[in-house]
Structure formats: C-alpha cells, structure tokens
C-alpha positions in Angstrom: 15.8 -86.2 93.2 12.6 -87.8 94.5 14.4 -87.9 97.9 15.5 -84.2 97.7 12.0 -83.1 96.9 10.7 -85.0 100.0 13.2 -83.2 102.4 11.7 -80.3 100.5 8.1 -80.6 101.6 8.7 -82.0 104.8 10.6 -79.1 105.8 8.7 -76.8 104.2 5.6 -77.9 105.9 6.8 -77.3 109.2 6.5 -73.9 110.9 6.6 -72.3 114.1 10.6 -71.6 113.6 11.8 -70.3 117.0 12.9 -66.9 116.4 16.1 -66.4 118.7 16.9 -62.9 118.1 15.5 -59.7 118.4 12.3 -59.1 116.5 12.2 -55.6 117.1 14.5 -55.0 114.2 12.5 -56.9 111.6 9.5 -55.8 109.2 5.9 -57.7 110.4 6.2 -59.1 106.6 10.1 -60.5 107.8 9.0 -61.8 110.9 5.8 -63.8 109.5 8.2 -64.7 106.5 10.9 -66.9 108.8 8.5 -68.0 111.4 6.3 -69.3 108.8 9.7 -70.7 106.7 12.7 -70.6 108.5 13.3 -74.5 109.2 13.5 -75.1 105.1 15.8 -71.6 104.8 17.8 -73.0 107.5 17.9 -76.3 105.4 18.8 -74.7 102.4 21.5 -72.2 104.2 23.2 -74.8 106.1 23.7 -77.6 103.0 20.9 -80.3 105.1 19.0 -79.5 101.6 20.2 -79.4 98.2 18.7 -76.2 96.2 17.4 -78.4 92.9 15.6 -75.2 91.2 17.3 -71.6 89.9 15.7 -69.7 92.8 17.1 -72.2 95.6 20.6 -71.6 93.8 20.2 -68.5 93.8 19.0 -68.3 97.6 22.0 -70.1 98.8 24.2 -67.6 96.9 22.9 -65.0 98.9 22.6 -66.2 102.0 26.7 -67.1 101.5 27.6 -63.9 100.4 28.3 -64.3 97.0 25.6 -62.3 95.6 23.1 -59.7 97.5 19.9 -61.0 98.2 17.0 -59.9 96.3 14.2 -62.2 96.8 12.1 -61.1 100.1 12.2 -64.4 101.5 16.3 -64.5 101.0 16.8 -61.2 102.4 14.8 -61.5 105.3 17.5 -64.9 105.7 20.0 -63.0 105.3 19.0 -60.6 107.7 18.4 -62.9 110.2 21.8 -65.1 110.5 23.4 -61.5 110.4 21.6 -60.6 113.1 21.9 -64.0 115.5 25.7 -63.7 114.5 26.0 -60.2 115.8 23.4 -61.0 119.1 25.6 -64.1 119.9 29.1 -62.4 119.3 28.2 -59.4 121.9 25.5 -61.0 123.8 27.0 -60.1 127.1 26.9 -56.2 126.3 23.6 -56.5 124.6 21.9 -57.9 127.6 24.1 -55.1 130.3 22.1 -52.2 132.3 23.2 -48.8 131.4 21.9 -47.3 134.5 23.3 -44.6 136.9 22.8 -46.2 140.9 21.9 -43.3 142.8 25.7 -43.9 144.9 27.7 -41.9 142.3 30.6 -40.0 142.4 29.4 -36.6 142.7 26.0 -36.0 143.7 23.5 -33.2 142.3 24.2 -31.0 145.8 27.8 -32.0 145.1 28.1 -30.7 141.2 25.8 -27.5 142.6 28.4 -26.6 145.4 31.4 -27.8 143.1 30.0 -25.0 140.7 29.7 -22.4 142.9 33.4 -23.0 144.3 34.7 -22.6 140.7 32.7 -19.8 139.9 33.7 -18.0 143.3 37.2 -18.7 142.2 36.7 -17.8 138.7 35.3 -14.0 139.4 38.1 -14.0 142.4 41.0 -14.4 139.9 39.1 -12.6 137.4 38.9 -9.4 139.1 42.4 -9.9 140.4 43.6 -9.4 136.8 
C-alpha cells in the first residue's frame, strides 16, 4: 500500500503531460485538467497504478467503458484517449488538403460557355416542340 501511494504522488506531482491531439475540441477547464494531470490518469488508465480509493475505482471504470464518466477529471480522460484513438486511426485524412488547384476540369469560362451551349440547345429544342 505504502508503495502504491508513492507511485501515487510521484506521478501526481508531475505535470506538463504532452497533449498529442487536437486541443481545439477540448473545454480550457479539460485542457488545464490533463496537462496539469494526465501522467497519473494515464497511470491509473493503463494498470501502471493501482486505483486504492472508491473514486480511482471508479475512474478506471470509466475510462474502460464500464460505466460513463461523471467526474470532470474522468471525463475529460475519457475524452481524450477517444480522441487520440480516433486522430491516430485516420491520421492520414485528418492531416489531407481539401483544396481545388486552379488546373481543374472545367474552368469558370469553361462552365460559363458549357451553360450557354445547353441553354442554346434547350430553347432550340424547346421551341421545336
């Protein structure tokens, strides 16, 4: 126990976690909460720690799955291994350029004159009957 509790501390004293996804999509109160105590969350979440109080049970349940997180600190977790899992699983079209090069198919003068060409052979068969 006295062992557990040291791996506790020394873990919880740390901070600085590198945050490697996308903080954009957290709260300021999220961010703050896993750079501030994301090494002993990640200690907890991966088994390097044993949870010895309620709370810590309960953490690790959520964090699994088995129960929804309700504790700020848990769901902010939660949050962010969902997140890392998704950014890592489709990183390659996360990180893509959805930008039109100016060497398209059709041109704007192109669509313009493609338009009137229809149009001319829309009223053409139009008043043809």
């Amino acid at each position: 126990m006295d062992q557990n509790r040291h791996q506790h501390l020394e873990l919880g004293r740390r901070s600085d976690f590198p945050f490697a996804c996308d903080p954009r999509l957290f709260s300021d109160e999220q961010y703050a909460t896993i750079r501030r105590w994301g090494h002993w969350c990640q200690g907890l979440s991966n088994g390097t720690l044993t949870p010895f109080t309620e709370a810590q049970q309960r953490f690790v349940a959520a964090v699994k799955g088995a129960t929804p997180p309700e504790e700020p600190h848990a769901a902010a977790w939660w949050r962010y291994l969902k997140r890392r899992a998704i950014e890592e699983k489709h990183s390659a079209a996360m990180r893509s350029s959805h930008q039109v090069d100016a060497d398209t198919f059709y041109n704007r003068d192109m669509a313009k004159q493609l338009r009137r060409t229809m149009g001319g052979v829309n009223l053409r068969e139009h008043k043809r009957g």
